[in-house]
C-alpha angles and dihedrals in degrees: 000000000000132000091253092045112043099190125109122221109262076232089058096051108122084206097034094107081053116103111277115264122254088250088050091049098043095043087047092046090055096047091044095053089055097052092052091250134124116233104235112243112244107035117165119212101272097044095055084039079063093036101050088047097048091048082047091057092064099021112104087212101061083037092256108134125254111206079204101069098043 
């Protein structure tokens, strides 16, 4: 974390071992359906953190870009 980037590093997360939140886990469930992948049971905070902002990277909705609709 810097003073010109305010986010702290998923690795950093003092709660990020903890079980993922309900948002996390609905968001992620709705990004994963479109993608055609199933959300592990499980996930800790961290790892759906990872997880969300991968699937956002190739989802249209979040502006990522999807080989598949070019």
């Amino acid at each position: 974390m810097s003073e010109t980037d305010p986010t702290k590093n998923v690795e950093d997360w003092a709660t990020g071992d903890e079980p993922a939140t309900g948002p996390q886990l609905s968001y992620l469930s709705t990004l994963a359906r479109e993608a055609g992948e199933e959300v592990p049971d499980n996930l800790t905070k961290a790892e759906a953190s990872r997880m969300i902002d991968r699937l956002q990277q190739a989802s249209p909705r979040t502006g990522g870009t999807d080989p598949g609709n070019r």
